[in-house]
N, C-alpha and C positions, 0 to 999 in steps of 0.2 A: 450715225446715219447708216454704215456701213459697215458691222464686223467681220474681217477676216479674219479665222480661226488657224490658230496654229499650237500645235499639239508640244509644247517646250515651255520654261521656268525660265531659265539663264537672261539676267536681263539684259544683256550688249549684243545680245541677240533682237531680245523682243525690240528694245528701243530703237534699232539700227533702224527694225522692220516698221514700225509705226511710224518712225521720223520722214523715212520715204514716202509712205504711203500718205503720209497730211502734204508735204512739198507736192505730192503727186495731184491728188486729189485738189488741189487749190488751183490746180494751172492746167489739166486735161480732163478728159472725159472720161465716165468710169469704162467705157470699152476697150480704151488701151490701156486702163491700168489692169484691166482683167485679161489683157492680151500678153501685158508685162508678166504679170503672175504668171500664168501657164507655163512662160517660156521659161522661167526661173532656174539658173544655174550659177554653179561657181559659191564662190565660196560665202556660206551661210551668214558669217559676223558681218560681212558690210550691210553698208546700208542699202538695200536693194528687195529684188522680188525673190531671190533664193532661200529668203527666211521663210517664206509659206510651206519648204518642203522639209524645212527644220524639224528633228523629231520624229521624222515618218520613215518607215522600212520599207514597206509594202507598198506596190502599186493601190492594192483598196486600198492603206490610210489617204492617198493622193488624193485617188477619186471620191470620197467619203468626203475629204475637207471641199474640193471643188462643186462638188453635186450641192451639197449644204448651202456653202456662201454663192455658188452663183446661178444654178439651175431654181433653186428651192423646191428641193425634188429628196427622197431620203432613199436612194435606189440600192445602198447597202442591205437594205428590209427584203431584199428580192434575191442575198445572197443565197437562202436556205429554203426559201417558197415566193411563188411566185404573188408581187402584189397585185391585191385584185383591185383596189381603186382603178389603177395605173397601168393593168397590165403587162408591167413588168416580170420578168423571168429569171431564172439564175442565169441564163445564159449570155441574158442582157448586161446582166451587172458584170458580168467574165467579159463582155466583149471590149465593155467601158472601160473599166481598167487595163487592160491592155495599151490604153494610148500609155501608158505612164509604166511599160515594163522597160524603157532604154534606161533608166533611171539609176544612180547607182547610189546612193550613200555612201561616205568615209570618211572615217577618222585618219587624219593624217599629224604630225610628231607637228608644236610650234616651241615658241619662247615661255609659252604661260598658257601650259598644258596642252591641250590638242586643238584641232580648228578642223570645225565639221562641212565638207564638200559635198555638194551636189554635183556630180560625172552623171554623162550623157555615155551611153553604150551600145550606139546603132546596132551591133549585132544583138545585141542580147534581147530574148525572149519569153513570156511569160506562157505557161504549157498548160493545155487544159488538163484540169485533176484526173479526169476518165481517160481522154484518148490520149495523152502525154502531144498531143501537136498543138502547135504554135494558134494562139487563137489571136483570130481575124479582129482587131478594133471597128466598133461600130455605136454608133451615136445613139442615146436614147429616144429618137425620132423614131428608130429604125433603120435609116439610111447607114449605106456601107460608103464609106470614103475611099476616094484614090489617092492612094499614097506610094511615092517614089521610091523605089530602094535605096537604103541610105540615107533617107530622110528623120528628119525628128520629127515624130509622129504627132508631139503638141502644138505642130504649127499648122496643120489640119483640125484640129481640136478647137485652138484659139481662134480661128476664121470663123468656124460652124456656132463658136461660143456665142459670139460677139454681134455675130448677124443678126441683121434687122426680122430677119425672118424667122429668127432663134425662137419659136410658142415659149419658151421657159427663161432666156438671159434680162432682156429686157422689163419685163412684167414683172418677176421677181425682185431686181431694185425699185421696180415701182411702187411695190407692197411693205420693204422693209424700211424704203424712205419714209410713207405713210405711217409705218410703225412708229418708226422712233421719234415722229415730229407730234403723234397724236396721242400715244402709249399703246396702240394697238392697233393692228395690221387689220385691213379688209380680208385678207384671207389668215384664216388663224390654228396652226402655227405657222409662221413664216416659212419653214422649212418644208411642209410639207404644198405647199401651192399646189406643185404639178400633181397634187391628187385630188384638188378640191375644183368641182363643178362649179360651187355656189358659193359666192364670198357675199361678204357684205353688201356689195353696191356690183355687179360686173360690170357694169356699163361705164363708172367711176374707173375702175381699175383699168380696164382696155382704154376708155381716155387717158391716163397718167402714162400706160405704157406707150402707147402713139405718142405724146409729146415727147417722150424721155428721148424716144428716136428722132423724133425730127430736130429735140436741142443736141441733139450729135451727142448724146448723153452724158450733158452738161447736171452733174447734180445739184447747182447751188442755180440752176432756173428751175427746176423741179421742184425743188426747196422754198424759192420763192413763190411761184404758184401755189402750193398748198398754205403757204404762211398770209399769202392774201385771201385768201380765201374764209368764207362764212362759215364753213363746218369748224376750218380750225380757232376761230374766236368765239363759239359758242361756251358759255358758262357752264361749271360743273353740276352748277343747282337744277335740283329735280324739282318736276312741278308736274303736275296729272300728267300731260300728254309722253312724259318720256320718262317719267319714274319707276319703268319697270325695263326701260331699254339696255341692252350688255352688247349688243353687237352693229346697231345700226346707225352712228354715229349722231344723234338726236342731242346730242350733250355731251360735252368733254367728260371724259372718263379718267378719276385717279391713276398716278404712277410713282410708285419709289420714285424717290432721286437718285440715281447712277451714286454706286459708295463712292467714284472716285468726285464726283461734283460733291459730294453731301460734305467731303472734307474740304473742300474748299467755304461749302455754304458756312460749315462749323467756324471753319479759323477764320472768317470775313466775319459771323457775328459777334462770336466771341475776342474778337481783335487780338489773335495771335497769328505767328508765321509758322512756317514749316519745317522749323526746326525743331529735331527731335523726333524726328517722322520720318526719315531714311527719303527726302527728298530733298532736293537743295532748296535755299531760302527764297528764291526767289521764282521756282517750278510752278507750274500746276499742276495740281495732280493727275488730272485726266489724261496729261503727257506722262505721264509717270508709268512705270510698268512695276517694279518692284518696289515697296516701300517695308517699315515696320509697322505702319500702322493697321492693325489686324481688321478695319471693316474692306479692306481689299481681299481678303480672304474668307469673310464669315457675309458681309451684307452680300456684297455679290459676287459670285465670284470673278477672281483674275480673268482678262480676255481670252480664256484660252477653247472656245466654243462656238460654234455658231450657231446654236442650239439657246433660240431666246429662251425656255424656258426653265434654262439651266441657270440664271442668271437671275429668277425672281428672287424675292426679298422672302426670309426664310425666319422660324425663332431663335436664330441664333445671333441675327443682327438685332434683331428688338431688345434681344436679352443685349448685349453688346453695348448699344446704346444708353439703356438704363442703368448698367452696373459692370465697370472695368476699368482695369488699372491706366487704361489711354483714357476715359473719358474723365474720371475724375477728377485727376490732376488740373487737369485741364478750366476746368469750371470753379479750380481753388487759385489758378495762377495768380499771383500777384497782379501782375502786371496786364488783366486781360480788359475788357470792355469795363466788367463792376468793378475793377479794381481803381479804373481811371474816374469811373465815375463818384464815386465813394471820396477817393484821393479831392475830385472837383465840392466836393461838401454838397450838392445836389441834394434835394430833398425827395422823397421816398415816392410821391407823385413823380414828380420829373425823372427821377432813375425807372420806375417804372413804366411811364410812357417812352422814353427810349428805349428798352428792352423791347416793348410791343411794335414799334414802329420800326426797330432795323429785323425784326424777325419777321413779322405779317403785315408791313407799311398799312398799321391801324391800330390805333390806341385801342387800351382796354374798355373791357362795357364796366357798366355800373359794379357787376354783380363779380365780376373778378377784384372791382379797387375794392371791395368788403371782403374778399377774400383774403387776399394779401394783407391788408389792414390786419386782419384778425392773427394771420399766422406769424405775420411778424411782433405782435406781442406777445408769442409765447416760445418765440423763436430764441436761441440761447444767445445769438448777438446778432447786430445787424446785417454783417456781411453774410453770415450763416442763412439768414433770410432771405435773401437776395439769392444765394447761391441758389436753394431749392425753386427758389423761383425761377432762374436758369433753367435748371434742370428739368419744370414741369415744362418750358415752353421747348426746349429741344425736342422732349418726347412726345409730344402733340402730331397727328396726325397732320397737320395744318403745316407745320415745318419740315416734315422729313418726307412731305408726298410733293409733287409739282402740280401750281397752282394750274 
């Protein structure tokens, strides 16, 4: 629904961070979880909002990560020239980052190795590169904020964030919930909204934003609306009227499956657990931050982006999939889906029609049970045959895309 990026590896970090944010997200509203975030201090390993700042030096990686996941605005592009969609400035991007020059990073000495803090430094200042003077924070509205002396400057930040009035907080969750519930966003890339005039549907999208506010930016009512909804139960199938459509949602459009679900899709068809996979037996993966199992590194990458288009499906998951020392195994196990069924004496119809029914709940057509037929008579043993069988229906576009 909602990726917050965070620029770190270390997983008792990442996990700390994710664990909070699903407790969060299940019982509030995304505006004070984006209110939590800004304010984030203290010490990084817990569970809390201070892992967002995990990994960052700089005032801009602050504002970078928060522009991205919450404005959907890439106002770092205005460090060096001024964007012209958006007309943003360098001086904009200097002013923005400033909210986030109290900030300090530090390693400090623990029992098992160091423990990285996030310090608040009222006095401290971030100096513009030309006149060396203290630059004034100011909101990509335009608007210059009154802020107290002494004050922490991200709790002006987080109010202006979160407002109903915010053109860029609201509407951007609007678009990225749309995203991930449909496989593509009415405004495309998500990240850049605040530069795009013309989305898909604008009318659709200023309605999703107006609810998002009025459910007090409840995302599991926003969720539900879209989920009832006719555009999101239309069929993938192309037929005159919308066979040439890419943008205007006429027809569900294909999607990868997220690598950390597809590990789950795997070890549910193939009836193995997760052991052996650097997650415990009984996890999911999509809780999971760090594993061994390399399609978290090659299908998509790790969460560590809020940049969906860092995240598509690439040739080095397809290769992955076809040929590697994690899949293989795996499709030889003894003990997996054909192993049990083979062990049950089943006959080559019936093992076949369960392979096709727990993968695409629908048996094979005609022209595949002659396929198989044929290949398993010149297959070197039964199980051998079966395996590749396996292995044709993993690689199908039909199982590793969402239906």
């Amino acid at each position: 629904m909602l990726e917050l990026p965070y620029a770190f590896h270390k997983p008792i970090i990442s996990a700390a961070y994710l664990q909070w944010i699903r407790g969060y997200v299940r019982n509030t509203g995304l505006d004070e979880l984006a209110r939590d975030v800004v304010l984030g201090k203290g010490v990084v390993t817990n569970a809390g909002p201070a892992s967002f700042y995990s990994g960052g030096s700089t005032p801009d990686e602050w504002a970078d990560r928060l522009c991205a996941a919450f404005l959907g605005m890439r106002l770092q592009c205005a460090q060096c020239h001024q964007a012209t969609r958006a007309n943003w400035t360098p001086n904009d991007w200097l002013a923005f980052t400033a909210f986030f020059s109290q900030l300090t990073p530090r390693q400090v000495p623990a029992e098992r190795g160091q423990v990285e803090l996030v310090l608040l430094d009222l006095k401290r200042e971030k100096l513009h590169r030309e006149t060396l003077k203290p630059i004034v924070p100011r909101f990509p509205d335009g608007t210059t904020p009154k802020i107290r002396e002494g004050q922490d400057r991200r709790e002006v930040l987080a109010v202006w964030l979160t407002s109903p009035k915010n053109p860029y907080f609201a509407r951007n969750l609007a678009n990225r919930i749309w995203l991930h519930l449909l496989g593509k966003g009415l405004a495309d890339p998500p990240e850049a909204l605040a530069e795009t005039t013309v989305t898909a549907n604008n009318e659709l999208l200023d309605f999703l934003t107006n609810e998002l506010v009025a459910q007090r930016f409840d995302a599991k009512a926003i969720i539900r609306l879209i989920m009832n909804s006719r555009v999101y139960q239309l069929s993938q199938e192309k037929i005159a009227f919308n066979s040439d459509d890419e943008k205007y949602f006429t027809r569900g459009y294909p999607k990868p499956i997220d690598s950390e679900v597809l590990i789950e899709v795997l070890n549910q068809f193939l009836e193995l657990s997760h052991e052996g996979t650097g997650m415990p037996r009984r996890a999911r993966a999509i809780r999971t931050v760090a594993s061994d199992v390399p399609l978290f590194a090659i299908s998509r990458p790790v969460r560590i982006t809020a940049c969906e288009a860092e995240r598509d499906r690439n040739l080095a998951s397809h290769i992955h999939i076809i040929n590697s020392d994690w899949m293989q195994p795996r499709l030889q196990a003894p003990a997996n889906r054909l192993g049990r069924l083979l062990a049950e004496e089943r006959s080559d119809r019936e093992i076949l029609d369960e392979l096709f029914l727990a993968a695409f709940s629908r048996l094979p057509t005609d022209d595949v049970r002659k396929q198989a037929a044929a290949h398993f008579a010149r297959a070197k043993s039964r199980r051998a045959g079966f395996e590749d069988v396996l292995w044709a229906i993993i690689n199908t576009k039909e199982f590793v895309w969402r239906p």
